[in-house]
N, C-alpha and C positions, 0 to 999 in steps of 0.2 A: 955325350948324348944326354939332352935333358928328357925330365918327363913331360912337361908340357912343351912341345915343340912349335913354332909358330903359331905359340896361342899368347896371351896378356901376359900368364906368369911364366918365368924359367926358374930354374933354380940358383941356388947363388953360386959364386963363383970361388972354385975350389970347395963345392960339396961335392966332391968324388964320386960318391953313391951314387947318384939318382937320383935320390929324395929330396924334393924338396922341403927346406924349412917350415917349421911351425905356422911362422909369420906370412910365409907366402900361402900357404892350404886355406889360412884364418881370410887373406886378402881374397882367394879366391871363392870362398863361401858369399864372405861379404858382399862379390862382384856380383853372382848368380843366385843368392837365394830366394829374392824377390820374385827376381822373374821366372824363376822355375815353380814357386808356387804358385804367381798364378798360369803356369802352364797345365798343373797337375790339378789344378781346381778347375780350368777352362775344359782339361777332357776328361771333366766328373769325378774324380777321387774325391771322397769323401772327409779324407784326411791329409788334404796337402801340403802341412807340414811333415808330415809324418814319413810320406814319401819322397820331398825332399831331403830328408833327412836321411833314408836309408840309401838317395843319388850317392848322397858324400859320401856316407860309409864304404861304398861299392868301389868307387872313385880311391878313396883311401888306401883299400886293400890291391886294386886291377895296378896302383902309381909303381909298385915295387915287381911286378909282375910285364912292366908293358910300358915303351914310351906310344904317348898319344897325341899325336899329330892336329886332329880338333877338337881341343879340349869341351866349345860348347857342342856340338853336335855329338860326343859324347855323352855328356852329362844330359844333355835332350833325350835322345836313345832308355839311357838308365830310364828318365824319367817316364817314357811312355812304357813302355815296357812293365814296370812295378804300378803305375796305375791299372792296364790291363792284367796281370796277374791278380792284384788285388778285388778287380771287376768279377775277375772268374771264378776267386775264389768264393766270392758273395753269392754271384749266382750258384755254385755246387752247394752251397748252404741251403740258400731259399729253395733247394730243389729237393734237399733234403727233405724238409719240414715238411716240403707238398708230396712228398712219398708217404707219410703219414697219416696223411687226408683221403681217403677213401669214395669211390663216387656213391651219392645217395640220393635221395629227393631233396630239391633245394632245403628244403624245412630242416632237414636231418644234416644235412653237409653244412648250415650253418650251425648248430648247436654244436656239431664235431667239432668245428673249424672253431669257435673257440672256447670247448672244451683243450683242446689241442694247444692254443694260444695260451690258455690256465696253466694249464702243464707245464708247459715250458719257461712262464714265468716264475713257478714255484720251483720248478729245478735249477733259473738263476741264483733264486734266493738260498741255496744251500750252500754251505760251506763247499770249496772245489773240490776237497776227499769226499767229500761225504756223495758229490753228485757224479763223479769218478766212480766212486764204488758202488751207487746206484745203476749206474749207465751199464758196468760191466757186469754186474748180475742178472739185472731185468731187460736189457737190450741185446745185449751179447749171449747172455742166457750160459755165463761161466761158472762155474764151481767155485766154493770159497777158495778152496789150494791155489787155483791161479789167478783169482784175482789179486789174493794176498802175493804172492808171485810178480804179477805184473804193477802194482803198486808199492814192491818192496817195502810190505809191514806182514806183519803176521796176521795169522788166521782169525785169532780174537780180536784184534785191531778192526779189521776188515768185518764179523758180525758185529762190532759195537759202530761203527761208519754204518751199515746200511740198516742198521735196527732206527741209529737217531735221524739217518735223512728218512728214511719213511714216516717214523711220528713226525718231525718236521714237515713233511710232504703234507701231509694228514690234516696237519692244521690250517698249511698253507690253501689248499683245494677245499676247507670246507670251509674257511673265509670267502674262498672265491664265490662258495654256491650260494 
């Protein structure tokens, strides 16, 4: 039993395992990753390499797990599949951001709205701990103990992180104004 079964590639013969060789995975990358990217580009991913790229991985790991009858209609499936994933995950983000936008007189909702958009760019610019250990203070509203806790460093670690993203912050946001 091969793992591609009735598709382009089989395995070579006398691989006992299952698996197919390096050579064969590499041919069938080569075969479908044109066309799977622009599958993954045609229904909007942003990132269609990127998504191709996590097909094969998937593919990779399912090959040892599973012989597969249509190799492309497979590798089609993975694909739509991680572009919607990826779709939803985008949108729970943007829906986030608009959870933090409040209703108010146009005038007022736009100075929020990018006030809000200041904010968020000056929380990219900080160091990842530093906007980790912002996040889990002032959004979470957590005690030093578990942050340091949940970020696995200690307590003074943790007020020296959110002492320098705030003066960071601080400069960042009155650049902005």
């Amino acid at each position: 039993m091969g793992l591609f079964v009735g598709d382009v590639v089989e395995p070579a013969a006398g691989a006992g395992s299952g698996v197919p060789p390096p050579e064969a995975f590499e041919a069938l990358f080569r075969a479908h990753a044109v066309r799977l990217v622009r599958l993954a580009h045609l229904l909007g991913a942003e990132d269609a390499e990127d998504v191709v790229q996590e097909a094969f991985c998937r593919l990779y790991v399912a090959r040892e797990q599973r012989d597969i009858a249509n190799l492309t209609g497979y590798l089609n499936r993975i694909v739509v599949n991680e572009v919607r994933t990826r779709q939803r995950r985008k949108l729970l983000a943007d829906r986030k951001i608009l959870h933090l936008i409040t209703a108010a007189p146009a005038d007022e909702q736009l100075e929020r709205d990018e006030s809000i958009r200041g904010l968020m760019r000056a929380l990219d610019g900080l160091a990842p701990r530093q906007r980790e250990a912002l996040v889990l203070r002032y959004w979470l509203d957590l005690p030093l103990a578990e942050i340091a806790d949940a970020m696995q460093v200690r307590v003074g670690t943790v007020k020296s992180l959110v002492s320098r993203g705030l003066a960071r912050l601080a400069v960042e946001l009155e650049d902005h104004r």
